[in-house]
C-alpha positions as CSV (number, residue, x, y, z in Angstrom):
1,X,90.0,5.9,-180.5
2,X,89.9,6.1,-177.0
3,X,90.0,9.0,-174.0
4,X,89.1,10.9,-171.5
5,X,86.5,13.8,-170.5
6,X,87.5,15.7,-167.6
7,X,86.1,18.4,-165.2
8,X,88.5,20.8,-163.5
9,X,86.7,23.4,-160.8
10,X,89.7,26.0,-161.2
11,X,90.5,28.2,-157.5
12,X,88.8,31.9,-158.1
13,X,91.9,34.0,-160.1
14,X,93.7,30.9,-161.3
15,X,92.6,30.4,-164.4
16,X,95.9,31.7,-166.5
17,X,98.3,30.4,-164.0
18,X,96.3,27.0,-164.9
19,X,96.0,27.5,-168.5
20,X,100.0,28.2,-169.1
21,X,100.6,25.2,-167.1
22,X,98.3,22.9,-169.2
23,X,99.0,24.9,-172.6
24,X,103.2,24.3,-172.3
25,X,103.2,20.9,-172.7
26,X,103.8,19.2,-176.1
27,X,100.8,16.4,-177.5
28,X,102.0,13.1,-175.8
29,X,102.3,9.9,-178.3
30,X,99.8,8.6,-179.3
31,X,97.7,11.8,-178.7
32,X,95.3,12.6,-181.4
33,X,93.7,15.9,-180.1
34,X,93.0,17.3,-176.6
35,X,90.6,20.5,-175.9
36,X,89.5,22.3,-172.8
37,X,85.9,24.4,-173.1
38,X,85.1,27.0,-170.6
39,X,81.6,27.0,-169.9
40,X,78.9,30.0,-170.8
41,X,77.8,29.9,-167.4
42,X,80.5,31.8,-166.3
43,X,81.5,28.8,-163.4
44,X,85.1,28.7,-162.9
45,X,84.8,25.1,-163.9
46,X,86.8,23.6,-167.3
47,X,85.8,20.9,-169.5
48,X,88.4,18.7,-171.2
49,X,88.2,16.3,-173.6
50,X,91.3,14.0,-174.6
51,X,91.4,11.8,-177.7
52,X,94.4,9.0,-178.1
53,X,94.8,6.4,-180.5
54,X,94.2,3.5,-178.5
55,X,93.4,2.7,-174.7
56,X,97.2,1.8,-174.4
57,X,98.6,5.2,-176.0
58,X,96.0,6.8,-173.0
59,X,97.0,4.9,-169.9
60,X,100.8,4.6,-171.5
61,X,100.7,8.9,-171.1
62,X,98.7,8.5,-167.9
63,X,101.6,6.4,-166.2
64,X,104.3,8.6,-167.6
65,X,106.2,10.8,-164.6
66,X,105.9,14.2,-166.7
67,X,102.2,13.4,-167.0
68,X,101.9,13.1,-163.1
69,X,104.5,16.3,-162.6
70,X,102.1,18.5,-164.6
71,X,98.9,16.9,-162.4
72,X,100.8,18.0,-159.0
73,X,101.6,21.5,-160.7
74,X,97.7,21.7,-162.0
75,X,96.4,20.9,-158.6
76,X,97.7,24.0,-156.8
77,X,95.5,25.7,-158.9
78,X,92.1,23.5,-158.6
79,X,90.2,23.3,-155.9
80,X,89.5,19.5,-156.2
81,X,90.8,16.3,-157.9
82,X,89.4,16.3,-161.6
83,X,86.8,13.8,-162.1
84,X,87.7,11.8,-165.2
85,X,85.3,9.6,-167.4
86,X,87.3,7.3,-169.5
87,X,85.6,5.0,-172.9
88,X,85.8,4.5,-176.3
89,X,84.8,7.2,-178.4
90,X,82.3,5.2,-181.0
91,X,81.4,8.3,-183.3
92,X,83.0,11.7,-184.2
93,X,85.3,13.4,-186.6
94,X,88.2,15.3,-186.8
95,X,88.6,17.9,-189.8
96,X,91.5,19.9,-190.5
């Protein structure tokens, strides 16, 4: 499996408007599971984690235009670019 952890530093009184953008969109292919964690340190800051099938299935979503539409919309509510760490997830496990 392969993904992506993210950082988003949200603009003070975003946070829904950012949330419904993020949480209306559907699992792209390939997708396996995505989260975002809001910290107990009460930052504005979010922490997402994105898990695809395969490095193709991640950059495949990354270079589709819906995925870059929903960036621009996501950016008027962040104060800065995302920083992104991208790799191979070696260990884990996903119950259901």
């Amino acid at each position: 499996m392969y993904g992506t952890i993210f950082n988003l530093k949200v603009k003070p009184g975003h946070l829904e408007a950012l949330l419904e953008i993020i949480g209306n969109n559907d699992t792209p292919a390939g997708g396996v599971a995505w989260f975002l964690l809001k910290p107990d340190d009460e930052q504005a800051d979010l922490i997402g984690v994105a898990v695809f099938e395969s490095k193709e299935a991640h950059l495949a979503n990354a270079n589709r235009p819906g995925q870059h539409e929903m960036f621009v919309k996501m950016m008027d509510h962040l104060l800065e670019k995302p920083s992104w760490t991208d790799g191979t997830y070696v260990l884990g496990e996903i119950s259901r």
